[in-house]
TIDREN-810995 format. One record per residue (C-alpha): chain; x, y, z negated. Coordinates in steps of 0.25 Angstrom, whole numbers. Layout:
<nodes>
<'A',<X,Y,Z>>;
...
</nodes>
This chain:
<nodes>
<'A',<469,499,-398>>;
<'A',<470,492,-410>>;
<'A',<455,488,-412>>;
<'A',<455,479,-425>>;
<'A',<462,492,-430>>;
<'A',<451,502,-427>>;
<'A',<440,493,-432>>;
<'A',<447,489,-444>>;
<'A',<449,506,-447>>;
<'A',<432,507,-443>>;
<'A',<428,495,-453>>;
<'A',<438,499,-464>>;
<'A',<441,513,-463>>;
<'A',<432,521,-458>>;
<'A',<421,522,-465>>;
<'A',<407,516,-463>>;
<'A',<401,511,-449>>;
<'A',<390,501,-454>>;
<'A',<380,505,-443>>;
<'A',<389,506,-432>>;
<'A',<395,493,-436>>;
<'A',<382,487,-437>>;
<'A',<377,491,-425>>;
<'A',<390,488,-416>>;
<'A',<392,475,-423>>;
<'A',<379,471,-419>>;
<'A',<379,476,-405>>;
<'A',<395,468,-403>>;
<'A',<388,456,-409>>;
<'A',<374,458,-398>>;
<'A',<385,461,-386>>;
<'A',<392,449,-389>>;
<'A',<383,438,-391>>;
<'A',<387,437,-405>>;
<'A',<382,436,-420>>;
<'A',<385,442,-434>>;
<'A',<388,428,-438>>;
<'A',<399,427,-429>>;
<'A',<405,440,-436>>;
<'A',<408,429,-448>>;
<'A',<421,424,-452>>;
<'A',<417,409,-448>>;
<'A',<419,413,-433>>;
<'A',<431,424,-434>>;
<'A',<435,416,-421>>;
<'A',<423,420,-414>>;
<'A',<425,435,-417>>;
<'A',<441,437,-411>>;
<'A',<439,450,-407>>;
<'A',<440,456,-420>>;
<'A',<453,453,-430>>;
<'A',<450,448,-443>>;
<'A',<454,460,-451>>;
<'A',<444,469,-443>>;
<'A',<434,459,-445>>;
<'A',<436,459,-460>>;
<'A',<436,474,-458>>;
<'A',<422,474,-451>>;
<'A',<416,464,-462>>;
<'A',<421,473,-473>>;
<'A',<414,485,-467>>;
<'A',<402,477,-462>>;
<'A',<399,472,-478>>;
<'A',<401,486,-483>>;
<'A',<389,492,-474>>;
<'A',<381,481,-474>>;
<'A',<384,474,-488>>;
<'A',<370,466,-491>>;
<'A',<371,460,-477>>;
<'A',<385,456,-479>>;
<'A',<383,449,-492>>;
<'A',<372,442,-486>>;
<'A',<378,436,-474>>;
<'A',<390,432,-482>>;
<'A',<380,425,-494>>;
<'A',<366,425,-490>>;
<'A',<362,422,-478>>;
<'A',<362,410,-471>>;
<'A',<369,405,-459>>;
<'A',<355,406,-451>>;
<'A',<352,419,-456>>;
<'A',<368,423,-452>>;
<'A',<365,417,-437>>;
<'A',<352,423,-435>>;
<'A',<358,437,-441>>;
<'A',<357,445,-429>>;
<'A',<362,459,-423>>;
<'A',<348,465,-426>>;
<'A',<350,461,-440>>;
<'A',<362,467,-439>>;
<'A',<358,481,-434>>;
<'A',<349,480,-444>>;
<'A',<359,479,-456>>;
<'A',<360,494,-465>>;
<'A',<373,498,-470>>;
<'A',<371,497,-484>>;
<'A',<384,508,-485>>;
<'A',<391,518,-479>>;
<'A',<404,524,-483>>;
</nodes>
């Protein structure tokens, strides 16, 4: 099975999953010790059990459901505040749209 395939179908083709994205992000993130800010581009080597393309994929459906939070991150906040943004704050994030 060609995982990258399926995940790239579920973030870019099959409509919208922002809870259940949120919530299994969070709980991957919890199960492995892990941290939104390792999800960045400045540490794509940290994350090589997900291809490129399928990341983009997820960070294009991620920004769509939770476009405030997005924005932010990439232009507000500051690298503290991205360190101590933790999996609570993230089950906490409300999708902002659905399609």
């Amino acid at each position: 099975m060609d995982w990258d395939c399926v995940l790239n179908y579920v973030f870019e083709e099959s409509g919208s999953h922002c809870e259940i994205m949120r919530d299994t992000t969070a709980d991957i993130i919890d199960t492995a010790h892990l941290s939104w800010e390792i999800l960045g581009d400045n540490v794509a080597e940290e994350r090589t059990w997900m291809q490129p393309e399928t990341f983009k994929a997820f960070e294009r459906h991620w920004a769509r459901c939770f476009p405030t939070f997005h924005n932010n991150w990439e232009n507000e906040m500051t690298q503290d505040e991205k360190h101590a943004f933790s999996t609570d704050d993230i089950r906490d994030l409300v999708p902002e749209e659905t399609w």
